[in-house]
N, C-alpha and C positions, 0 to 999 in steps of 0.2 A: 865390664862390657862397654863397649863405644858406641855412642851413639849412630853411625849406619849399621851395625849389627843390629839394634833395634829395631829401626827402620826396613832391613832387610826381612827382618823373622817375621814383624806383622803387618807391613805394607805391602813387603814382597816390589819395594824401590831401593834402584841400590844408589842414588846420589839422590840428594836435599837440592833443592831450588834455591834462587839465590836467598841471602841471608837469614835461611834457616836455620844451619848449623852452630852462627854467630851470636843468635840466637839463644841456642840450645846451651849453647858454653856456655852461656853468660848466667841461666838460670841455675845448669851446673853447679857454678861456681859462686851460689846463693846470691846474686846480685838481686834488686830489685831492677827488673825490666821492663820497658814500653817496647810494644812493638807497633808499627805501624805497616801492613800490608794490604797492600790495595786487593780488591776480590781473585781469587785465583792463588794467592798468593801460599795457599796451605797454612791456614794460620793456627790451625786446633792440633798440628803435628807439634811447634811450636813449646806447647804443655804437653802432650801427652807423651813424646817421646823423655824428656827430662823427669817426668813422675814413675814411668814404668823404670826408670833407674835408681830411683829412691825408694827406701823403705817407707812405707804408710800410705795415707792415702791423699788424692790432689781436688782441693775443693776448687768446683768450677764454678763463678755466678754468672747468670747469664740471662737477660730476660725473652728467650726466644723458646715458648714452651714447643713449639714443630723440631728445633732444631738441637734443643738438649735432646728430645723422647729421638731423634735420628742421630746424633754422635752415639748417644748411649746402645743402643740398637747394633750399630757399627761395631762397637767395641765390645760388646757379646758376641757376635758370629765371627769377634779374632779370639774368641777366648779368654778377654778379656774383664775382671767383675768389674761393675759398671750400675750405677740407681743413679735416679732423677728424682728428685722432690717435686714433683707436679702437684696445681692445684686440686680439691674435689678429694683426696684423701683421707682419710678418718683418722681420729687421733693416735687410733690401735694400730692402723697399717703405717702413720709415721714414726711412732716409736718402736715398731719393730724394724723398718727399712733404716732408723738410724742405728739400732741396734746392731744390726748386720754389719755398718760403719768402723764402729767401734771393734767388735770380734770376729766379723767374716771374711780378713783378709780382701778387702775392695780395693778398688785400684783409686777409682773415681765417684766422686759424689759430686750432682749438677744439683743448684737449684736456684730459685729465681733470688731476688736481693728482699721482694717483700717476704720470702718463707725465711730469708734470714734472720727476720725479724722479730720470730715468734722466741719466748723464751726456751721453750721447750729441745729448738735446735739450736740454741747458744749456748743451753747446757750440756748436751751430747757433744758439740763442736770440741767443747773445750776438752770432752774425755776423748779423742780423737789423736791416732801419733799424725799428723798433717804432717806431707813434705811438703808441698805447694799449694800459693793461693792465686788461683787461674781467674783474673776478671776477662770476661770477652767482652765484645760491644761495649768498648770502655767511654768512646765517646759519648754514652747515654748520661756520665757521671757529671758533664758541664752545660750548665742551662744556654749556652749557645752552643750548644753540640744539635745536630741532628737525632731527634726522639729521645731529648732529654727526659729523665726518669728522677725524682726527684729521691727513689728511693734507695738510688744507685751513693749518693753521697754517702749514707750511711754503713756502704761496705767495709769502711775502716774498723767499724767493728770484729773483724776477724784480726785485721792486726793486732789488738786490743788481747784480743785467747790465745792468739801464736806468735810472741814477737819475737819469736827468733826464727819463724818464718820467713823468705823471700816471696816478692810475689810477683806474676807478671801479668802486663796489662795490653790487652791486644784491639785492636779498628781496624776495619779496612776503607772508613770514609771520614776519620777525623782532621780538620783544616788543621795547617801545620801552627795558626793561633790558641786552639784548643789544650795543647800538648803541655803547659805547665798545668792548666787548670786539671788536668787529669791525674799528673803526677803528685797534685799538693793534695786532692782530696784523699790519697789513695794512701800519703805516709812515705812515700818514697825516700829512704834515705840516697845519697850520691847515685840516682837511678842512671843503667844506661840504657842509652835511645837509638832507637834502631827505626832508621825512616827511610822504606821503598820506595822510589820514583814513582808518580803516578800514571808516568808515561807508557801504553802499552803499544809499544812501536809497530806492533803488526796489524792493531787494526784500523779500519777507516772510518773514520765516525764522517757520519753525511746526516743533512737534513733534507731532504726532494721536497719543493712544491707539487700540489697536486691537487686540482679538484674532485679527481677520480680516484682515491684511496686503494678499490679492490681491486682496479685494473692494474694500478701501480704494484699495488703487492704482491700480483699475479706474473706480472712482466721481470718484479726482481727477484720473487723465487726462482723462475725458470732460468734467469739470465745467469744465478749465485748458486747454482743448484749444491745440496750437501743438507746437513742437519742443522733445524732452524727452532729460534724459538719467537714467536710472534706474540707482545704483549697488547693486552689492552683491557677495557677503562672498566668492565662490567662483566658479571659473570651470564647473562644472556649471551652478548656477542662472542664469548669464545665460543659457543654451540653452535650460533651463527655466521660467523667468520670461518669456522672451521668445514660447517657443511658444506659454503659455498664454495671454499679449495679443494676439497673431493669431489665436487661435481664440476670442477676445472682438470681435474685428474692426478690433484695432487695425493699425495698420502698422508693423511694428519689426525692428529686425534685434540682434544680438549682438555682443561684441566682446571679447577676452578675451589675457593675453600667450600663451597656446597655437596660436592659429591664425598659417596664414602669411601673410607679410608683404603675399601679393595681396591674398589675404583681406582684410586687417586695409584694406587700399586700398581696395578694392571697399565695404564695408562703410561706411567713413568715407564716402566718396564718395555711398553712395545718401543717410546720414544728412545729411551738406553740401547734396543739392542738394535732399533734402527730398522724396523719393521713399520714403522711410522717414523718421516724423515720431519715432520712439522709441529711442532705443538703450540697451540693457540692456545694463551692462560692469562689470569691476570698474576698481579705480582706475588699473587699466594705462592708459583711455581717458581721454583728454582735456589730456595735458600738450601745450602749445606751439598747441594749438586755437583758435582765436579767431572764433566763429560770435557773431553779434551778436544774434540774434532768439532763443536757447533760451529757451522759457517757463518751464520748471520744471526744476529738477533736484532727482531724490528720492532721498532713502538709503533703502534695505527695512532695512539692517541699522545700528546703532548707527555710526558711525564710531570710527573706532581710536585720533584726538586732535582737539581742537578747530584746531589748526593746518591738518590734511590737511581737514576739513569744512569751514572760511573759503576755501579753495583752491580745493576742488569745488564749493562753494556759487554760489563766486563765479565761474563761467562761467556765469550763468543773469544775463538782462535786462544784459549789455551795451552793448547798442542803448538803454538811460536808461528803455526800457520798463516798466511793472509786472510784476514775475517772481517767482515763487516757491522756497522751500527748504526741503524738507520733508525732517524725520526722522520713519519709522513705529518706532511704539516698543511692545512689548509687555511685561507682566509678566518674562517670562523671559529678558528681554536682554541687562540687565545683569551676570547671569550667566555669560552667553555669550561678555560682550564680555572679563568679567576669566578667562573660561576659553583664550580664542583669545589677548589680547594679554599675560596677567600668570602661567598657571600653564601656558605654553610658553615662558615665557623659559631659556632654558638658563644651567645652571651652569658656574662657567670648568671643571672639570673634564668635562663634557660638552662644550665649546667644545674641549680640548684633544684628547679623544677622535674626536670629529667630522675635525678636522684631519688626522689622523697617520688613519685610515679613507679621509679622499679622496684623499690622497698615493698610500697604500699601491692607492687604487682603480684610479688613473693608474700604477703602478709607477715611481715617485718614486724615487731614492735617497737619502739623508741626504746634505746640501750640495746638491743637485741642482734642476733645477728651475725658477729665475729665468724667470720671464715665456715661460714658455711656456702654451703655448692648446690646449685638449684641448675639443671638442663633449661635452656634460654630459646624459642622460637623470634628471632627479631620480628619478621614480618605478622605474627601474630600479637607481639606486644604493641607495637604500634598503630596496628588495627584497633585495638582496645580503647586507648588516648588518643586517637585520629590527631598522630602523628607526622609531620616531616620525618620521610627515611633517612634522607642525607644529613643533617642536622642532627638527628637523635643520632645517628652511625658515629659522628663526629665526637659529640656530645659522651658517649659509651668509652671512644678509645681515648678521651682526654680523662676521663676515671679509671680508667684500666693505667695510663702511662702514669698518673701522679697516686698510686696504691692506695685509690679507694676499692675499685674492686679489682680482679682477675677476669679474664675476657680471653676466653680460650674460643677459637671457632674450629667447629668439625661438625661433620653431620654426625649425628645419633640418635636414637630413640629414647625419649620421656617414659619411663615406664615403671608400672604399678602393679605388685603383686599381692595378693592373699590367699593365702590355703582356705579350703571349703569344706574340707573332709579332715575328721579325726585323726589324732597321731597312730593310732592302731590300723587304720581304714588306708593311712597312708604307706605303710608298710606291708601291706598286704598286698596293695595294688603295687610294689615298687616287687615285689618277690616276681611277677608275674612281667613286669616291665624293664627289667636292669639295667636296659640302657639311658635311663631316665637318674640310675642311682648318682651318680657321683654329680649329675645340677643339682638334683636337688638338697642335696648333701650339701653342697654349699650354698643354697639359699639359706639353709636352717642353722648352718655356724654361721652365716655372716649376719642374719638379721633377725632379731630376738621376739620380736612384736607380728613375723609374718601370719600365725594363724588367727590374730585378734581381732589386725584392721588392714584394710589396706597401705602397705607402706609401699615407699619410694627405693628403688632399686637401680645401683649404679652398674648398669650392663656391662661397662668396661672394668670394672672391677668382677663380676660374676667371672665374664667370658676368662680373664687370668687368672683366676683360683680355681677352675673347673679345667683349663689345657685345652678347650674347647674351639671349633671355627666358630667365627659370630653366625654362620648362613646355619651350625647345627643346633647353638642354640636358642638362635630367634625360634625353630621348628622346633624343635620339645618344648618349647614354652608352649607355643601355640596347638600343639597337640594334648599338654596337658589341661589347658581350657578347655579345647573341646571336649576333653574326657570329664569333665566339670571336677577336676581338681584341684585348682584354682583359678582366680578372677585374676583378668591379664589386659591391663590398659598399657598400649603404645603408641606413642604419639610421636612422628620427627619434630626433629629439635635440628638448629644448624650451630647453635653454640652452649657456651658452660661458662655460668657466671660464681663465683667466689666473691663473698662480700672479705673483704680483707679488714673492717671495723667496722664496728656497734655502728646503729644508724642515729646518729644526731644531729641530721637535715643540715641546716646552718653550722652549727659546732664542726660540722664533718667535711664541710666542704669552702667554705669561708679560708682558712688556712693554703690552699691551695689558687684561692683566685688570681695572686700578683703574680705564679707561676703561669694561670692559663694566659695573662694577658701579655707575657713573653711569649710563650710560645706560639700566640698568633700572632706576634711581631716577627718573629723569626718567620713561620710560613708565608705570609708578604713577602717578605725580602727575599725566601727562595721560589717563589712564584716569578717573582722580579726578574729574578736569575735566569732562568728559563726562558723566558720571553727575551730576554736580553739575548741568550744564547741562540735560540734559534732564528732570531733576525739578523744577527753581527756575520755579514757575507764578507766580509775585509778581513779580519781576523784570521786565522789556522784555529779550524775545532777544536784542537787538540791544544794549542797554548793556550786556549780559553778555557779549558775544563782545569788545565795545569796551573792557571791564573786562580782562578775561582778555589783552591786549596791549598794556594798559598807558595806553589814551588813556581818559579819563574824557566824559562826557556825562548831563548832566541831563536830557533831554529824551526823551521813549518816541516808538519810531519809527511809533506808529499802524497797523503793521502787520501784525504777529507775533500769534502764537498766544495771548499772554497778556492 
């Protein structure tokens, strides 16, 4: 079969974008491959089409736990078999989901680089026929890469179980200085390199002064009219930036990592089909998105590094259209931006401190701990240690990038079950209630301790072993309480913390500090960037953003703001 037949049967496209197919050859023909495509670029076709032509299955690592559980998602409703290693999993539901690996005919297996680490999936890898070893967000592997991940080096350990594997390594924001350090952690024999222009000819990148932001914003909605996405700095203001475009007469909706996951469905959904032309989000919104027609996407607030701006920029004109990218920029911004990303960076001694606080929040013991999963309230834990938010938020995702722990954010409920009534008393009432049987059915196989004490109950795992809506059964939960059938505590939760190692304070995090005090070198310097950028009026946007990654261009793109 040829690769556009693949392409045709489950994309339903019948030509590849530029240097997909060259790409696709090269994997083909077992090469070890980089690729480099800037956002839009279809990078995850890339692997997937070259795996669904090979016998066995194509390990993907990847640390975007939103964007593995949505490829994966994607490639069940083509029919295709597909599992994510996500954090919060039980030993029982990992060694069955690898087992499935091994004997269930699977196409693909995601998972993060620290689940790669556990023995348990080194030893299943190895029983594995692998045609392909798919690294994405490969620029996470080099400590001057943007959201370097230190746990990303350690990928070579799959070449280590499959060396007669190929493998390819894919970015859409790595500087063209990065690309050996990526290729040498990774093992690359004679690898070929495959680098997109950064230059996306059709859109116009602009920076507008303005003391008036929502006038402005209001002025070049109307003037840009079409499908838009508006980011900014806080998940208040998208509810507030958004109400005030609906009472301008715009059509828009919000989108933020706080709301639930319906939500977050419903919302994308009216923005996809274009029943809402605006969505106001912060940058939670829009990974793995691919809407061809966005007219504009605008920043209200500076963005954080010129790397995450080319990203977000670059979901606007898709479709080869004329599209817009606009930063609103006031006097007091830049202010702002080095107060939110440079005089919140925490000190390793606050990093230390923070640590041995969340331990001790969970009642942790010294040695204790490994990969266990506790439902996380931030604004409640910080109330507890009368906390900085900013600083601790900082503090959390510099443990989360260097695999101390896993830091998944989503809304969901904390919540607490116990049976109150006899196993006979329970059967009795269940004869009489049936539609009650198959929850509670899997309350009773999944957790062995429910009629002793109260135990802790993983809703997102109930809800997928029962086939259940979450809205049916938060309600038979809550009705079985009030039938006093069991005791039912629910608490919102906006995140899900994994201790990825035993707690030993110091021992656990000391190892890591020479890593954070690079990587607040690096946010300096991309804070720099910024500021550089949106002041430089002589320059062409566009040779400067092409500057800033390394590919040179003499030529001013006619479009920008300069």
């Amino acid at each position: 079969m040829h690769p556009i037949e693949v392409l045709e049967r489950h994309w339903n496209y019948t030509s590849f974008r530029p240097l997909q197919e060259d790409i696709i050859n090269s994997v083909l023909a077992n090469e070890d491959t980089f690729a480099l495509l800037p956002t839009g670029g279809g990078k995850s076709i890339c692997f997937q089409v070259p795996a669904l032509m090979k016998e066995g299955i194509c390990i993907v690592v990847s640390p975007l736990i939103a964007l593995m559980k949505d490829q994966v998602n994607t490639l069940k409703q083509k029919g295709i078999k597909a599992i994510a290693l996500t954090s919060g999993m039980s030993y029982k539901d990992l060694d069955a989901q690898l087992d499935n690996c091994i004997y269930g005919n699977y196409k693909f297996l995601y998972l993060s680089p620290e689940r790669l680490q556990q023995p348990l999936v080194q030893e299943r890898l190895q029983l594995m026929q692998v045609n392909l070893i798919a690294v994405d967000e490969a620029h996470c592997i080099s400590q001057w890469g943007n959201d370097f991940r230190p746990a990303y080096k350690n990928i070579s350990i799959l070449r280590q179980l499959h060396p007669q594997v190929n493998c390819i390594a894919l970015t859409a924001s790595a500087k063209y200085s990065i690309i050996d350090d990526i290729v040498t952690n990774l093992d690359f024999v004679a690898p070929k390199i495959f680098k997109a222009s950064f230059t996306r000819s059709n859109i116009a990148y602009q920076v507008v002064q303005t003391e008036d932001k929502l006038f402005q914003l209001k002025h070049l909605l109307s003037k840009n009219k079409g499908s838009s996405i508006v980011y900014v700095r806080n998940r208040r203001a998208t509810k507030d930036i958004s109400s005030y475009l609906e009472a301008q007469g715009f059509s828009t909706t919000f989108y933020h990592g706080g709301i639930t996951n319906k939500e977050k469905n419903e919302r994308l959904q009216l923005w996809l089909s274009e029943q809402k032309l605006v969505m106001v989000a912060t940058t939670a919104f829009g990974m793995g998105i691919d809407k061809p027609n966005v007219k504009n996407v605008i920043h209200f607030n500076l963005p954080e590094s010129l790397e995450s701006y080319y990203q977000e920029a670059g979901r606007a004109g898709r479709d080869g259209q004329l599209a817009n990218a606009i930063i609103l920029k006031q006097a007091i911004d830049e202010d702002h931006l080095k107060k939110q990303f440079l005089s919140t960076l925490p000190s390793s001694d606050y990093v230390k401190t923070i640590y041995k606080k969340l331990c001790n929040y969970f009642q942790i013991a010294y040695g204790e701990g490994e990969n266990s999963t506790y439902q996380f309230d931030f604004k409640t834990f910080c109330g507890t240690y009368k906390l900085n938010p900013s600083i601790t938020y900082n503090t959390l995702t510099l443990l989360d990038s260097n695999s101390i722990i896993a830091l998944t954010q989503h809304f969901n409920f904390r919540t607490k079950i116990q049976f109150l009534i006899p196993n006979n008393a329970l059967f009795q009432y269940l004869e009489h209630h049936l539609e009650f049987n198959t929850l509670v059915k899997v309350l009773l196989r999944t957790y062995g301790g429910i009629f002793d004490y109260d135990t802790k109950v993983n809703l997102n795992l109930v809800i997928d072993k029962a086939s259940l809506p979450e809205k049916r059964v938060i309600q038979q939960l809550q009705q079985l309480e009030k039938d006093e059938v069991i005791s039912l505590e629910m608490a919102n939760t906006d995140s899900e913390i994994t201790f990825l190692k035993p707690r030993e304070d110091e021992i656990t995090i000391n190892p890591i500090i020479k890593t954070i005090e690079q990587q607040h070198q690096l946010k300096h310097h991309q804070v720099e960037a910024v500021i550089n950028y949106v002041n430089n009026e002589t320059i062409c946007k566009n040779r400067q953003l092409l500057a800033y990654f390394g590919e040179k261009s003499e030529e001013d793109c006619g479009l920008c703001s300069v």
